[in-house]
C-alpha positions in Angstrom: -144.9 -12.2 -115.2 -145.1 -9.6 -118.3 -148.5 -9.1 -119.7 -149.4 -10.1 -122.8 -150.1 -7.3 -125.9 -153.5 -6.9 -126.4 -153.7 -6.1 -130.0 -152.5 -9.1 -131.8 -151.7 -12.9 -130.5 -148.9 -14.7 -132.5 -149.2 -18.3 -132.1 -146.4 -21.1 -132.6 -146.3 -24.7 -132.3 -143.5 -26.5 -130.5 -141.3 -28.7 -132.3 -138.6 -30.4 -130.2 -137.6 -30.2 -126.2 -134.1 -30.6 -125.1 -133.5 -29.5 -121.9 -134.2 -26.1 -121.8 -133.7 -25.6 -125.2 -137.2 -25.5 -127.3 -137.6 -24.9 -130.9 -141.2 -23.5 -132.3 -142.5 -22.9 -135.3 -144.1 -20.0 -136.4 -146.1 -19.7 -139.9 -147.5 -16.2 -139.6 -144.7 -13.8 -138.1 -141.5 -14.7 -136.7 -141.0 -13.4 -133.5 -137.5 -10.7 -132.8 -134.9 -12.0 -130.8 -135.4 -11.5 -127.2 -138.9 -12.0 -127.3 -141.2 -13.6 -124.7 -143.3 -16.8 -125.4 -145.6 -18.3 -123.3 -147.0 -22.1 -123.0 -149.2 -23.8 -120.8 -151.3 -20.3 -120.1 -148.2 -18.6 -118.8 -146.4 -21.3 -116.7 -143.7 -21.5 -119.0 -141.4 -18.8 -120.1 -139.5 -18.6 -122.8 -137.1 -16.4 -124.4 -136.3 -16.3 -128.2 -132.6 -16.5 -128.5 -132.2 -17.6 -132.0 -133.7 -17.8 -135.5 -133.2 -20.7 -137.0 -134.9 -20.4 -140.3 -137.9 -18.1 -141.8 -140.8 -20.6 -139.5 -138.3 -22.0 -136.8 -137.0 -19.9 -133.7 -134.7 -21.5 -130.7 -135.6 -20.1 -127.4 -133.9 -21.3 -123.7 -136.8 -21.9 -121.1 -136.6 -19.1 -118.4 -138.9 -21.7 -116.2 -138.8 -25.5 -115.7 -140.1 -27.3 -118.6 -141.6 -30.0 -116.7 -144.8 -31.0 -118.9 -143.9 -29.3 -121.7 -144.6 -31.5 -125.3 -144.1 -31.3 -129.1 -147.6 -29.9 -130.8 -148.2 -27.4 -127.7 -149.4 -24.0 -128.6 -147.4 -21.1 -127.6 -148.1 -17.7 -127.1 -145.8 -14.6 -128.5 -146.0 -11.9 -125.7 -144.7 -9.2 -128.3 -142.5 -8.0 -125.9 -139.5 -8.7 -124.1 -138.8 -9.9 -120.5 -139.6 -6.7 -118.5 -139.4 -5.5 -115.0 -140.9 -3.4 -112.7 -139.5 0.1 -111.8 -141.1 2.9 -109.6 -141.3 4.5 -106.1 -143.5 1.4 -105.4 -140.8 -1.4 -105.6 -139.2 -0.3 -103.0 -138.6 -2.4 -99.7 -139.6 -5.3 -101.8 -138.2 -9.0 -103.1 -138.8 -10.1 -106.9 -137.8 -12.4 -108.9 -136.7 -12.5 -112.4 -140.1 -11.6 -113.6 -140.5 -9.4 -111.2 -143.1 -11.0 -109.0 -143.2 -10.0 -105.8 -141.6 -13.0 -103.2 -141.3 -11.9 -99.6 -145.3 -12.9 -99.1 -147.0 -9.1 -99.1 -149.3 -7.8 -101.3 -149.0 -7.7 -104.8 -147.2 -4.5 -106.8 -149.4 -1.8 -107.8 -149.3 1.9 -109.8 -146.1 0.4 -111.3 -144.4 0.7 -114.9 -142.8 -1.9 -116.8 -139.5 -1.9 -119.3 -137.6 -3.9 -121.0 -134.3 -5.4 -119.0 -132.5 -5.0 -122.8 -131.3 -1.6 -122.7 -128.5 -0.1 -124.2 -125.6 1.7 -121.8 -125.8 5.7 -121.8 -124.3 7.2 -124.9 -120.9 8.8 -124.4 -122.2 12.3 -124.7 -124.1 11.6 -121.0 -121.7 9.7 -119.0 -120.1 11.9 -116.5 -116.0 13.0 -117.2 -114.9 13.8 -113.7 -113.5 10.9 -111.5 -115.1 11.2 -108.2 -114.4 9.4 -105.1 -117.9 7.3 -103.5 -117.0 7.6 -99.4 -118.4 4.8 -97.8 -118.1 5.7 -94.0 -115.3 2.7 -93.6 -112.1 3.6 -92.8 -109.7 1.1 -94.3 -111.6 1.3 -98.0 -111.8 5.5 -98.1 -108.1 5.2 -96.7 -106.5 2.6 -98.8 -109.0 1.4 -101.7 -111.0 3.9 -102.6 -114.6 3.4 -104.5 -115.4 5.1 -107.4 -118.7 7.1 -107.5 -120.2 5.1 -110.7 -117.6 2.6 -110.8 -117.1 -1.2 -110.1 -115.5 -2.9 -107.2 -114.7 -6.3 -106.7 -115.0 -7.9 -103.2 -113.2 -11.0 -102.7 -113.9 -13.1 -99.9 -114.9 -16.6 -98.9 -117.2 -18.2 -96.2 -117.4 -16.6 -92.6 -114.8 -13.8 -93.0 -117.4 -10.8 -93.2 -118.6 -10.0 -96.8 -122.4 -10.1 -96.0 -121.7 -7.9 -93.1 -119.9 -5.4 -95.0 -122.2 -4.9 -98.2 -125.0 -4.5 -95.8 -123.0 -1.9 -93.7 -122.7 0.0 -97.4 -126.1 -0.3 -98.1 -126.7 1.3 -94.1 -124.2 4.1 -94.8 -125.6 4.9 -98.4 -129.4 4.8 -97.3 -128.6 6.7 -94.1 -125.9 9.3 -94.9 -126.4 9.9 -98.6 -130.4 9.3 -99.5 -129.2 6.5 -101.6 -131.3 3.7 -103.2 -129.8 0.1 -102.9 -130.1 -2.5 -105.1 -128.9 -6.3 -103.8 -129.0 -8.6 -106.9 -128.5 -12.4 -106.1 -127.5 -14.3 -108.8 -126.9 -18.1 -108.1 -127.7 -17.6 -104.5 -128.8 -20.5 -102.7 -132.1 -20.2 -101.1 -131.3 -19.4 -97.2 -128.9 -16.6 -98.2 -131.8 -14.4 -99.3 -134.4 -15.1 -96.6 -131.7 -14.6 -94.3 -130.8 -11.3 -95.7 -133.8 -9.7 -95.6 -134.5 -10.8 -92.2 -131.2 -9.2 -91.3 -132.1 -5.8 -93.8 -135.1 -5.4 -92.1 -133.8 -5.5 -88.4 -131.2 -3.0 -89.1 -133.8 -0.6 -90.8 -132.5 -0.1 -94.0 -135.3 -2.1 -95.9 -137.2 0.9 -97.1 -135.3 2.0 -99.3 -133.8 -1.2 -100.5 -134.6 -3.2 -103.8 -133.9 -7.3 -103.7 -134.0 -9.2 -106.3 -132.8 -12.8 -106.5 -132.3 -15.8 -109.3 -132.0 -18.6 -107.2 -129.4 -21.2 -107.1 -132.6 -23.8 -108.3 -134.0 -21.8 -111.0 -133.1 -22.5 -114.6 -129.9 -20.6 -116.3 -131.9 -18.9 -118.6 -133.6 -17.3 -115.3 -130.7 -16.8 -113.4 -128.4 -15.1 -116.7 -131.5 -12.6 -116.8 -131.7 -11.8 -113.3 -128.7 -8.8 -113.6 -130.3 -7.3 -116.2 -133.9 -6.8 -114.5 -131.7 -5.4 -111.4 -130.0 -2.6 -113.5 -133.2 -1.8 -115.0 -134.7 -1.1 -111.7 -131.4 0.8 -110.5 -131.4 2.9 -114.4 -134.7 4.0 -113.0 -133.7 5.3 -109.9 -130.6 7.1 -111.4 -132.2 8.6 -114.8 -135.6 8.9 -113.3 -135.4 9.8 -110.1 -131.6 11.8 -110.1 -130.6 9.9 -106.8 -127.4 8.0 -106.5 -128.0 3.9 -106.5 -125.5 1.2 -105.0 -125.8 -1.7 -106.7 -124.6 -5.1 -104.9 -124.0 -8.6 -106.8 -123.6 -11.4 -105.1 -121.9 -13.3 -107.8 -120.9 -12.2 -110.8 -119.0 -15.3 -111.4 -122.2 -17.4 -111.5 -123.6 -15.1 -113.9 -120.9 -16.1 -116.3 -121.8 -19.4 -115.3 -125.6 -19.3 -115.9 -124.5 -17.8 -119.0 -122.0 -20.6 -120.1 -124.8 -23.0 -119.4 -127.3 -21.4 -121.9 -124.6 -21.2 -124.5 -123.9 -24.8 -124.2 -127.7 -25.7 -124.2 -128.1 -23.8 -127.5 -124.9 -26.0 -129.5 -122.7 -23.4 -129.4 -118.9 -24.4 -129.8 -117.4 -23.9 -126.1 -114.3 -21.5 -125.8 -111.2 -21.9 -123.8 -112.0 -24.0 -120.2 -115.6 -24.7 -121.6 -116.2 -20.5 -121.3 -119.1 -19.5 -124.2 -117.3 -18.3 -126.9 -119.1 -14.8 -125.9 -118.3 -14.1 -123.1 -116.8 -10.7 -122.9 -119.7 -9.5 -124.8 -122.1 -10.4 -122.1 -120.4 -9.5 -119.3 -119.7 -6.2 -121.6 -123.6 -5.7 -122.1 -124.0 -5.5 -118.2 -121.5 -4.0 -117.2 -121.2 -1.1 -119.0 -124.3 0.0 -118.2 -123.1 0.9 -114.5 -122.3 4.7 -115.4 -121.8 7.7 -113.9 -124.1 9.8 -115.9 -125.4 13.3 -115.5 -128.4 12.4 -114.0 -126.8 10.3 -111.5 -124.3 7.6 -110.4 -125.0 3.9 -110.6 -121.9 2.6 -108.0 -121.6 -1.1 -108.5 -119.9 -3.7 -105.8 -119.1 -7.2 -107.1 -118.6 -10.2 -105.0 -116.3 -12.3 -107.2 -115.9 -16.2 -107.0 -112.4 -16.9 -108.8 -111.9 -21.0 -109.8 -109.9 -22.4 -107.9 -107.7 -19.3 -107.2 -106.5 -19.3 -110.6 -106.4 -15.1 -111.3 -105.7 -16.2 -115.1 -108.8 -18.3 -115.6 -110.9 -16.2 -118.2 -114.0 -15.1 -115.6 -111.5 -13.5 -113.7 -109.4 -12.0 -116.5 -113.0 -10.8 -118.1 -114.4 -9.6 -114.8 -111.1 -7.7 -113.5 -110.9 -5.6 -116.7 -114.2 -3.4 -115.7 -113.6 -3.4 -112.1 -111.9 0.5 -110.6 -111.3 -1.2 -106.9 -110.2 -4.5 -105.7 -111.4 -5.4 -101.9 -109.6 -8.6 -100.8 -111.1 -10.4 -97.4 -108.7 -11.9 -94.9 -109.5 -15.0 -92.9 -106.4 -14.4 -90.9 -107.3 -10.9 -89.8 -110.9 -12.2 -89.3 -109.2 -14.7 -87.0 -107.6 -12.1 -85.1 -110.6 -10.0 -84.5 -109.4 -7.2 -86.8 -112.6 -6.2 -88.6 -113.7 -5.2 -91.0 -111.5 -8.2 -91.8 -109.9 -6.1 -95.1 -106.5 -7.0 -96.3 -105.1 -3.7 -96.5 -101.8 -5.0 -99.1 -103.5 -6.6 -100.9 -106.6 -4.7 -101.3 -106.4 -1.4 -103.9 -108.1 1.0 -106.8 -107.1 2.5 -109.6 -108.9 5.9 -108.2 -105.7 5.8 -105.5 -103.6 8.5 -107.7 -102.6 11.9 -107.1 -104.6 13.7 -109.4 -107.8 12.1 -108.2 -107.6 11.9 -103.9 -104.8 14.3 -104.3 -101.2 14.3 -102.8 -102.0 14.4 -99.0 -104.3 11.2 -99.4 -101.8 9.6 -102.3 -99.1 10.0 -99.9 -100.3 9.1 -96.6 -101.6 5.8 -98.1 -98.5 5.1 -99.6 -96.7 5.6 -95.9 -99.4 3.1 -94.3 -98.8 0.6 -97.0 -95.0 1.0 -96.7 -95.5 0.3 -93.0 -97.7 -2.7 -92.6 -95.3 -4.5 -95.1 -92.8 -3.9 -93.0 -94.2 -5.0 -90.3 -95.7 -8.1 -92.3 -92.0 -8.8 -93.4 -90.7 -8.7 -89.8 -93.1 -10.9 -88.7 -91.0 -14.0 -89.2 -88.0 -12.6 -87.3 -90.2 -11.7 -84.2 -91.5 -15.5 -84.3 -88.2 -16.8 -84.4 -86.0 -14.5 -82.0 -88.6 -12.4 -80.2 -88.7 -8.6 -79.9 -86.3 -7.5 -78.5 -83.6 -8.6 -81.0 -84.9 -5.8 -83.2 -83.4 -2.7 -83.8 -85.2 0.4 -82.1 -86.2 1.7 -85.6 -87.9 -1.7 -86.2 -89.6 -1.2 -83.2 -91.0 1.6 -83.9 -92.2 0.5 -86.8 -94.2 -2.9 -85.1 -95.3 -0.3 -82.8 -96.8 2.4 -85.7 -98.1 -1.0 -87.9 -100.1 -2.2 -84.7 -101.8 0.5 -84.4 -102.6 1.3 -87.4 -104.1 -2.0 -88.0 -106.5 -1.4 -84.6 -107.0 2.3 -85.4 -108.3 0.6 -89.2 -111.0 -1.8 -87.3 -114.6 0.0 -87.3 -117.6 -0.4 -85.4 -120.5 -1.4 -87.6 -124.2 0.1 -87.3 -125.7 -3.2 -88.7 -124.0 -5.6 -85.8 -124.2 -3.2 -82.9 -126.6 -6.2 -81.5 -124.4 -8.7 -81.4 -121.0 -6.2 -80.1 -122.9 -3.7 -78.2 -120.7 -1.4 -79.7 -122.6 2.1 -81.1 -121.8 1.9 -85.2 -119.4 4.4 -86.0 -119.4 6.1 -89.7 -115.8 8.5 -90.0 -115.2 10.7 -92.8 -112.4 10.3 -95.1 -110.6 13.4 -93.4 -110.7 12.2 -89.9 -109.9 9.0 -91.5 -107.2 10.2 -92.6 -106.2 12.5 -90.1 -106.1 9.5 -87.7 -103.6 7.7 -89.7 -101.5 10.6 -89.9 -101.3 11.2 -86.6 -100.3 7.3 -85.9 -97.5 7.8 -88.0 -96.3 10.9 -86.4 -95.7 8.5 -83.0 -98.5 11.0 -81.4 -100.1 7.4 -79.7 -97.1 5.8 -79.0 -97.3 6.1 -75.3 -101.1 4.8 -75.8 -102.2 1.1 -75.1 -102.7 -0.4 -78.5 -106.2 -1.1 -77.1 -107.2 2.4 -77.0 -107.0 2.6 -81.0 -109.4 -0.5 -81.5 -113.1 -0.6 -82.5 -112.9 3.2 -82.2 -114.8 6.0 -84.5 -112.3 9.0 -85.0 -108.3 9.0 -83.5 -109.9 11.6 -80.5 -111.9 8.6 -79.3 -108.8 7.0 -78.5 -108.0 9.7 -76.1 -111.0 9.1 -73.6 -110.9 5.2 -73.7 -106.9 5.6 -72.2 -105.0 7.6 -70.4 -101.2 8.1 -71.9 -98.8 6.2 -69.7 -99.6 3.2 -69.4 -97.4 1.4 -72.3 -98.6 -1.6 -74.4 -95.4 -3.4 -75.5 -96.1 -4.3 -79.7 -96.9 -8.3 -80.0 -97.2 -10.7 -82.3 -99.6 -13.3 -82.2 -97.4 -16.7 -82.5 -97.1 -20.3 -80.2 -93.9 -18.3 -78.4 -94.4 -14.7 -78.3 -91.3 -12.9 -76.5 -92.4 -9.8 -74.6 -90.8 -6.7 -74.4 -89.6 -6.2 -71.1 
């Protein structure tokens, strides 16, 4: 936990327990807002959120408050909640004070700040819209990420999400000298011992931060735990100059931790039972992933939305600071067809001319324009079969199937499980590939060819042209093309 200032100790009293809501008085100096108390020789941590009067502040328990009585003396740490940040917390597992919890020694050489710090002024943040490649086809192609920008993923259980952040985190380690960041906010305790396990086999641990706020820790604790992680990743950036990729796994439950804090401390609940400040908090960290001179802090948010109601007010908050949308199919999941990315309904506001230019604008647009076709066409094929469909609708089925295999990517973190080599493709063979699709250059190869494959050339030495593949549909009655 933080240490305690030296010079001076400020000692309270506590006056009431509710929860994790505790009131102290103070009759020497009041202590700031955001200040760290401590009682019962450090076990319990509590942040000042709120003063009450010129003796009384209201502070939310960052710890459980098991044991914790009215007359108990408690500690002012003259200082904020801090965490740690240098070369040294790399490869390593904290919690919200950052205390080191994946069983190794304990942190060394390293400096401590405050988590409450403002965003970078205007004058430092960086003009120029710049596209962050990831190495995955479907995303560089059709939902582009922007280098110091937000992206939402969207996805429930068992369709791929853990598998794809941790493929980014391979491919911005490995290919760019990147620092990752995975913040878990909310998570329940197996997810992160089960990450870590799975970082460490696929060698990208070293230079990997993890910090979690588990699903069994107090709100106060779990609210707090985003703001130690961007501390740690402003390091990297303004520090260090290197380019950080920041995962949260959820934001959602960070709105959550913090609706359960504002209802601990009295305050009137908003609309659905939301804190009434809401899009202030989830302003306060938020804008402080920037693209600044120094570097680029490139943020992906896995984002729980109630109920699937896009106009409850966590979604409606959250959507209005994110740059790229990545929506997770079960369907295509079920199919096989990973990563299991819907490509309609997936997109990013860096897709315009200006910014990937026309080539990339345009050729999106064409692959879009094709798989709803083929999505619409769907129906008719269940219903009366293939061949009842003109020749230009064939075409069509033929150019979206392939597509959809030639957008399916061999990852470097399951190559165990597929014994497939991991495949990283740059946005212009990407792009080149897709091109080429739509040009009717692979018509004459099995659809086969085009899946699990690296660059479009790879589809030449898995099959020989000639031997046709008839489109299909997966339905109870598919008709075959004769």
């Amino acid at each position: 936990m933080t240490t305690k200032n030296p010079t001076r100790v400020n000692c309270g009293v506590v006056v009431s327990v509710r929860g994790g809501v505790v009131d102290i008085r103070f009759d020497a100096n009041l202590p700031p807002i955001y200040s760290l108390l401590h009682a019962q020789e450090g076990k319990i941590v509590i942040e000042v959120l709120a003063q009450l009067d010129e003796h009384r502040v209201r502070g939310i328990a960052l710890t459980p408050t098991q044991g914790l009585a009215r007359g108990n003396a408690v500690e002012d740490t003259g200082g904020p909640l801090k965490a740690p940040v240098g070369k040294e917390i790399l490869s390593r597992m904290f919690d919200v004070f950052g205390n080191a919890i994946d069983r190794q020694a304990a942190l060394s050489g390293v400096e401590w700040r405050s988590v409450h710090r403002a965003p970078p002024p205007l004058a430092r943040r960086s003009t120029k819209s710049e596209i962050f490649e990831t190495g995955i086809k479907v995303i560089d192609v059709l939902a582009p990420l922007e280098r110091g920008g937000k992206a939402g993923l969207f996805g429930g259980a068992g369709v791929g999400k853990t598998v794809l952040l941790t493929e980014m985190i391979h491919n911005m380690i490995g290919h760019q000298e990147g620092v990752s960041i995975f913040c878990g906010i909310g998570e329940r305790c197996r997810e992160g011992e089960e990450l870590h396990r799975e970082m460490k086999n696929a060698g990208v641990l070293k230079n990997m931060v993890m910090i979690f706020g588990q699903m069994n820790e107090p709100p106060g604790s779990r609210f707090r735990v985003g703001h130690a992680a961007l501390t740690m990743a402003e390091y990297f950036r303004d520090d260090q100059h290197r380019d950080v990729l920041l995962l949260i796994d959820n934001i959602f439950r960070f709105i959550q931790a913090g609706m359960e804090v504002s209802g601990l401390m009295g305050q009137m609940p908003s609309r659905l039972g939301y804190q009434p400040t809401m899009g202030t908090e989830l302003s306060q960290l938020e804008e402080r992933i920037a693209n600044t001179d120094a570097g680029a802090i490139t943020s992906i948010q896995a984002v729980y939305v109630p109920a699937d109601d896009f106009t409850d007010p966590a979604a409606v908050h959250t959507f209005s600071h994110l740059s790229a949308s990545i929506v997770l199919s079960r369907k295509r999941a079920s199919e096989g067809l990973y990563p299991a990315i819907d490509p309609l309904q997936s997109g990013s506001k860096m897709a315009t001319p200006g910014i990937v230019g026309q080539r990339h604008y345009t050729l999106a647009q064409k692959i879009r324009r094709t798989l709803a076709q083929y999505s619409e066409l769907k129906d008719i094929i269940a219903m009366l079969g293939l061949e009842q469909l003109s020749p230009d609708d064939r075409d069509v089925v033929a150019r979206a199937r392939r597509l959809e295999r030639f957008l399916t990517q061999p990852f470097f973190t399951t190559e165990q499980f597929t014994g497939l080599k991991g495949k990283l493709v740059s946005l212009e063979d990407a792009l080149d590939g897709c091109e080429r699709i739509l040009l009717d250059e692979f018509k004459d190869y099995p659809e086969r060819a085009l899946y699990m494959i690296g660059t479009i050339d790879e589809a030449k030495k898995k099959a020989k042209p000639g031997t046709k593949n008839p489109p299909k549909v997966e339905h109870a009655n598919d008709s075959h093309e004769t």
